[in-house]
N, C-alpha and C positions, 0 to 999 in steps of 0.2 A: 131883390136882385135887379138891378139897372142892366139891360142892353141898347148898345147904339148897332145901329147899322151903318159899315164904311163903305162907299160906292167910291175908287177912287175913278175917276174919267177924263178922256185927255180925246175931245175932239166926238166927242160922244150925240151930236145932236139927232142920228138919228133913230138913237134909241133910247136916249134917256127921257122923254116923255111918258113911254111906257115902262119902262124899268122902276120912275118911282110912284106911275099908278099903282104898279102892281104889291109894291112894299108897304104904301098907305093902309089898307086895311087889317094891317096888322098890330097898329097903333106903336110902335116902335119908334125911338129917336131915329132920325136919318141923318148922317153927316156925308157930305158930296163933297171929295177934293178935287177940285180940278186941276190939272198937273199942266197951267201952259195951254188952253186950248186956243184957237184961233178960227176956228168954227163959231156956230149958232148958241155953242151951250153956256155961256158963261150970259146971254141975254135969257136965255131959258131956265135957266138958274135964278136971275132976277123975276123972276115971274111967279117961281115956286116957293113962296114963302116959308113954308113948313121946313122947307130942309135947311139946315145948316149948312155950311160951304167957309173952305178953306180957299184960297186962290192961291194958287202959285205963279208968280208975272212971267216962270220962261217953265220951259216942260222940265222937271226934275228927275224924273222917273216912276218905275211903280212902284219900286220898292221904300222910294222915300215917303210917296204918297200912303204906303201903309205905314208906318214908320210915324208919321203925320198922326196919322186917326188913333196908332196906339197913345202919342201922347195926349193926344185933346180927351180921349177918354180917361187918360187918368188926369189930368186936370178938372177936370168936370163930375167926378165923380160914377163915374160907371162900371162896373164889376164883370162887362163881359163887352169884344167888340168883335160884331160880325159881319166880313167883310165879303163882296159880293163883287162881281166883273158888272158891265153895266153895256156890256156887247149880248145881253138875254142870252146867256149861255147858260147862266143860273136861277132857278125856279124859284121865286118869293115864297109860292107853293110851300116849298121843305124848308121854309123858314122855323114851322112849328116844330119839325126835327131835329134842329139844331139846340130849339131851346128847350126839349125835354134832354134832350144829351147832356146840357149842363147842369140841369136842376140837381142830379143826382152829388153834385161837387163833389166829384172825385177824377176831374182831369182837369187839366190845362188849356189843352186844348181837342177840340171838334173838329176835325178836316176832311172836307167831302174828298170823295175819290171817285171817281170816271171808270173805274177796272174792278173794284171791290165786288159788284154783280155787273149782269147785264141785266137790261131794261130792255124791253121789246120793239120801243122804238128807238133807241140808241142809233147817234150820228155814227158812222165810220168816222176816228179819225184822221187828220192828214197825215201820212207816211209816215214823213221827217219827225213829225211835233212824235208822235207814240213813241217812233225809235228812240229819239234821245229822252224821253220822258222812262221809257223801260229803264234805259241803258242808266241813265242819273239815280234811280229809284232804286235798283239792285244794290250799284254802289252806295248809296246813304243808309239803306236795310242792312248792307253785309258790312258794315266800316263801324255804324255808329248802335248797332242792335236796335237798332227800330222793325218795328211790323208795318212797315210800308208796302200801300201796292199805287201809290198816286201822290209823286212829292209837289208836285207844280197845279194843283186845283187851288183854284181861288178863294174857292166858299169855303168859310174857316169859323168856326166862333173861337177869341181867344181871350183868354182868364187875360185880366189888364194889368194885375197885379205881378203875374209872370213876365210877361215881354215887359215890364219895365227891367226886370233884371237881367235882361240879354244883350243892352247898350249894342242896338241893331245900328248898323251905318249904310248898310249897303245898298245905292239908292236904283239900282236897275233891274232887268228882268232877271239877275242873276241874284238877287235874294234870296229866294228858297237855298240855295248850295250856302248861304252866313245862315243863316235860318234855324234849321237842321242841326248844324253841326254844335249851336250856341243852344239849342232845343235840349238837345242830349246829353250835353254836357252838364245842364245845370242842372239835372238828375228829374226834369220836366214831365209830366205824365201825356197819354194823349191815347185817343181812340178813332179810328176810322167810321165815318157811316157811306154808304153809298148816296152818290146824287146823279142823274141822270147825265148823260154826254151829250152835247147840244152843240152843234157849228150853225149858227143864225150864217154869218160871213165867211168863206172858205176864203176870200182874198185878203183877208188882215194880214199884216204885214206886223213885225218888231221895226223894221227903219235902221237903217245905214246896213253897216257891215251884218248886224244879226240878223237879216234877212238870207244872206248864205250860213245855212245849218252847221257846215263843219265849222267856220267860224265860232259860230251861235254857242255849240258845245266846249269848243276851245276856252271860249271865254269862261264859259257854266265849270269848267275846271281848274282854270288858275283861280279862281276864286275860291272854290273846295279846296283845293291843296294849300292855299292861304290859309284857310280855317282850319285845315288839321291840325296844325302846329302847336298849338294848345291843347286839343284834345290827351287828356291821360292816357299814356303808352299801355295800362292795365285792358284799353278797350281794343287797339288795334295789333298790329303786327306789320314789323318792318318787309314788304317781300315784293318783288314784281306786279305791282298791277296790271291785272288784266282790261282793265279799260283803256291804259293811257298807255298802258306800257313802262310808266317810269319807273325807277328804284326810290319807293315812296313810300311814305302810311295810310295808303288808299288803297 
């Protein structure tokens, strides 16, 4: 069993130093996309030889940048890619977690969750980010029968062999809502572990509009009502939602 690690990073110099100290001792492929940076890391990048690195010349997004590392993993022959924020919001620590999760091959996918337990040192939170993290996670649970409690965690291990058959396009923060929906459908297995909740930077920002949250969600839903459309009518039911309000199959 091949695993790569995906760090995708867009302007990351202040922490990727340490982010791929700490994945080093794990002896694990690293592959670092950088999505556009214009910061320090694309010289710090040349420095670190060990890692592989994708370059993208203008910022593309995050969701392309994962999208990216699924294909270079299946290019390159890898059987599992585990993808990591590069803001140390994620513990290299529970890397070993991830990869007993997969030994047993019998899911798809591994996706940490922030909400599955609490941890004792667990960060609060920012307001907005949990509300619409709740609010999107209920409706992906109650729409596409998943056992979701954390649709937007980063830390993922995913079978390489599955996300190739979900011809993923969708290249921004609003991934997770194509994600899900294209997960479920292809009749995809998956299992929750818990991973700790960590805010290194409370001031990170998304940039432009999806920095105003009702925006942020607006968008996170035309996107899911996109994807419903395909979804087989045996899973949903035509009726009022209660999140958006529309006359929809959400």
């Amino acid at each position: 069993m091949r695993c790569l690690i995906a760090i995708p990073v867009y302007n990351e110099a202040l922490h990727l130093p340490c982010v791929l100290a700490a994945v080093a001792p794990y002896g694990l492929d690293v592959l670092v996309i950088d999505d556009g940076s214009t910061d320090e890391t694309p010289a710090l990048l040349a420095e670190h030889s060990a890692a592989r690195v994708i370059h993208h010349p203008e910022n593309r997004g995050y969701g392309q940048s994962l999208i990216d590392a699924f294909q270079y993993g299946d290019r390159h022959g890898y059987d599992w890619v585990i993808t990591m924020d590069c803001d140390e919001q994620h513990e290299p620590a529970q890397l070993p977690e991830f990869i007993a999760a997969v030994v047993g091959d019998d899911v798809d996918l591994v996706s940490g969750s922030r909400y599955l337990r609490e941890f004792a040192d667990d960060d609060p939170p920012p307001p907005e980010r949990r509300h619409i993290n709740q609010l999107l996670t209920e409706m992906l649970s109650r729409t596409l029968g998943l056992k979701l409690t954390d649709s937007f965690c980063g830390y993922k291990a995913h079978r390489v062999a599955a996300m190739t058959r979900l011809a993923l396009d969708e290249p921004g923060y609003a991934f997770p809502l194509q994600f899900w929906p294209r997960f479920a459908r292809a009749g995809l297995r998956m299992r929750e572990i818990p991973v700790r909740r960590i805010y290194r930077d409370k001031g990170r920002t998304f940039g432009g509009t999806l920095d105003d949250p009702a925006a942020r969600l607006q968008h996170y839903l035309e996107v899911f009502v996109r994807e419903l459309r395909p979804v087989a009518a045996t899973r949903m039911a035509t009726t009022t939602c209660d999140f958006c309000g529309c006359q929809t199959r959400c």
